[in-house]
N, C-alpha and C positions, 0 to 999 in steps of 0.2 A: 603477731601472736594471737591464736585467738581467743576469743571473750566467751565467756559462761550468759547464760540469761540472767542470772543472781546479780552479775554486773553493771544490767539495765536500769535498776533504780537508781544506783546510785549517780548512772551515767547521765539519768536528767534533773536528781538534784546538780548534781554537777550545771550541770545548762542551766537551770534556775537562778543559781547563784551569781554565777559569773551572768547572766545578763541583770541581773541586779545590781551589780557591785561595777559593772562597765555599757552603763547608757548609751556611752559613743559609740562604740564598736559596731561596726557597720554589721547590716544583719544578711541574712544567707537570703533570696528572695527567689534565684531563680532554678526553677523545678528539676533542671537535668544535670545538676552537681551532684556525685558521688560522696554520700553520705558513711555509707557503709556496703559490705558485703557480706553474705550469708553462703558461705560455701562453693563462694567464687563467685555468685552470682552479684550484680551491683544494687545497691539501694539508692535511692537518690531522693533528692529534698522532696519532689513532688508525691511519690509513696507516702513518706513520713504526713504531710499535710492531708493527703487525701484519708489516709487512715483514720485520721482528728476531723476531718470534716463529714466522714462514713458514718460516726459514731454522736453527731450533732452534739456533740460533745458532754455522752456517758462513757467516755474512758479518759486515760488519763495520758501524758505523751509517752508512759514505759507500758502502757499496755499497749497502746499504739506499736510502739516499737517491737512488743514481741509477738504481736500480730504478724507484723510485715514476715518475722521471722518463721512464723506458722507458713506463710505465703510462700515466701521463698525455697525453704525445705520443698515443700509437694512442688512447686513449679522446676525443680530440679528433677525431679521424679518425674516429673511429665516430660524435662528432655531427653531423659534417658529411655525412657516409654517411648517414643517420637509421638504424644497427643500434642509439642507443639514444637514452636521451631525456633522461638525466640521468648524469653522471657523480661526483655526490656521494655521499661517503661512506656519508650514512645512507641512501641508497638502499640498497646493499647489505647493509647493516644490517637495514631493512626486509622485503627479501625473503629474508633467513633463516628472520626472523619467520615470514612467511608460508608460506615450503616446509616448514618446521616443524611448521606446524598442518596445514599440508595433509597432511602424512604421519601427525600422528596421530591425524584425523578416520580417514585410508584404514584404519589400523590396527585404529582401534575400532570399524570397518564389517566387518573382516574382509578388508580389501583387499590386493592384494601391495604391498610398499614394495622400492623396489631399493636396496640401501646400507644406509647407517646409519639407523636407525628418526629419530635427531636429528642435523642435523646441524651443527659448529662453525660459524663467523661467517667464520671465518677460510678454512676448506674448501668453505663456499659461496662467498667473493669467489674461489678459485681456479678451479671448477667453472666459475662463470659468466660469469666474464672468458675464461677459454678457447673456450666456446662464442661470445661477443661476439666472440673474433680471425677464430676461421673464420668469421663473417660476412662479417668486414670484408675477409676476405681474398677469398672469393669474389667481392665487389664487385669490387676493386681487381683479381682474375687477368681480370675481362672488360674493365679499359680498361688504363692504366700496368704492369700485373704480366702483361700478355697475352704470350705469348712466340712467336717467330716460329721457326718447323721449325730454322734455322741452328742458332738458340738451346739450342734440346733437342737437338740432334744433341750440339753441342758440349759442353754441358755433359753428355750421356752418355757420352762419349770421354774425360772427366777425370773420372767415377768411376766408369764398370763395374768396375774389377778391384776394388770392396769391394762391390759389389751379388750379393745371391744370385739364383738361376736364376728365384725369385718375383718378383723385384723387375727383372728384367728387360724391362719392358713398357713401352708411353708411360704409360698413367696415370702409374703410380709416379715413371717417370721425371719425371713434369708437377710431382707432388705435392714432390718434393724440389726440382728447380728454384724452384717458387713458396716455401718455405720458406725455400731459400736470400736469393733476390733480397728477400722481406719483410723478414728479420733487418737486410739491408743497408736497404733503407728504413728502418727504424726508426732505425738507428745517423744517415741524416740526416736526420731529424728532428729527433733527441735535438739533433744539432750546430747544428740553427737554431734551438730551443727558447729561449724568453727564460722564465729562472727567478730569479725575486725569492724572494728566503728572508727573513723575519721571525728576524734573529738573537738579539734581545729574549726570546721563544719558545723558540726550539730550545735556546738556552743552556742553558734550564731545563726540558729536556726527560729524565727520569731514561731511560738507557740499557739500564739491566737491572729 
């Protein structure tokens, strides 16, 4: 059956509790357990942690959770866009691995490396998934996110007076519209999203 997001908080007091009330219970530890899924897609212990570890912990573990769920939605959408080909875990896993060696084959050639010589698991899934949105979002501004002159007018009448003299143009003006109206997509998605959560799992999922 699936689960509403209004169900998320009470899904980690729930986890709260019960790992209070049951010390022993052995705890979930290893990252490619299936925790949950959002629309078919899997969620797994490693997500949930990396979310709480993204946030150096200013969220909390149901905002965590409804992150992954922000996540999951658009990475749906990016399979059906075909911007990617898989939206499991160890994929990006994987291609840490890879950008990894690739950087320090360039190194040991003498090549330029931009950034970090290595870099975290956790800083590649952000790097990459960010590049995956502006895919998905170019897709979506040429059909649904297409905006019609009204559109841009109007929405540059309700915020020139916080825009500077730079940002004054249509690009810019296009580029914050389509941000905006995305964000809103997202939010319904999130709301038609059908999310089963594995309670069994999360209970014994350690938080810190």
């Amino acid at each position: 059956m699936g689960r509403t997001l209004l169900a998320l908080a009470a899904v980690v007091t729930t986890l709260v509790l019960a790992a209070a009330c049951s010390p022993s219970s052995s705890a979930v530890t290893s990252p490619d357990i299936r925790v949950a899924t959002v629309d078919g897609l899997p969620v797994v212990v490693g997500e949930l942690q990396r979310e709480l570890r993204r946030s150096r912990g200013a969220i909390s573990a149901d905002q965590a959770l409804r992150r992954i769920v922000e996540i999951k939605v658009q990475q749906a959408r990016m399979l059906r866009e075909g911007v990617i080909q898989t939206a499991d875990y160890s994929s990006y896993l994987g291609g840490a691995e890879k950008e990894n060696a690739r950087r320090k084959a360039a190194l040991h050639k003498g090549e330029a490396v931009y950034g970090p010589t290595e870099l975290e698991p956790d800083y590649y899934f952000g790097y990459r998934f960010d590049t995956e949105v502006v895919a998905l979002k170019e897709r979506l501004a040429a059909r649904e996110l297409r905006p019609a002159e009204a559109d841009l007018r109007a929405f540059h009448e309700s915020v020139k007076t916080h825009l500077t003299d730079f940002e004054q143009n249509k690009e810019r003006i296009h580029a914050l519209w389509l941000d905006q109206e995305y964000r809103a997509l997202i939010q319904a998605w999130v709301r038609q999203a059908e999310v089963d959560i594995d309670h069994e799992v999360l209970d014994r999922i350690p938080l810190q």
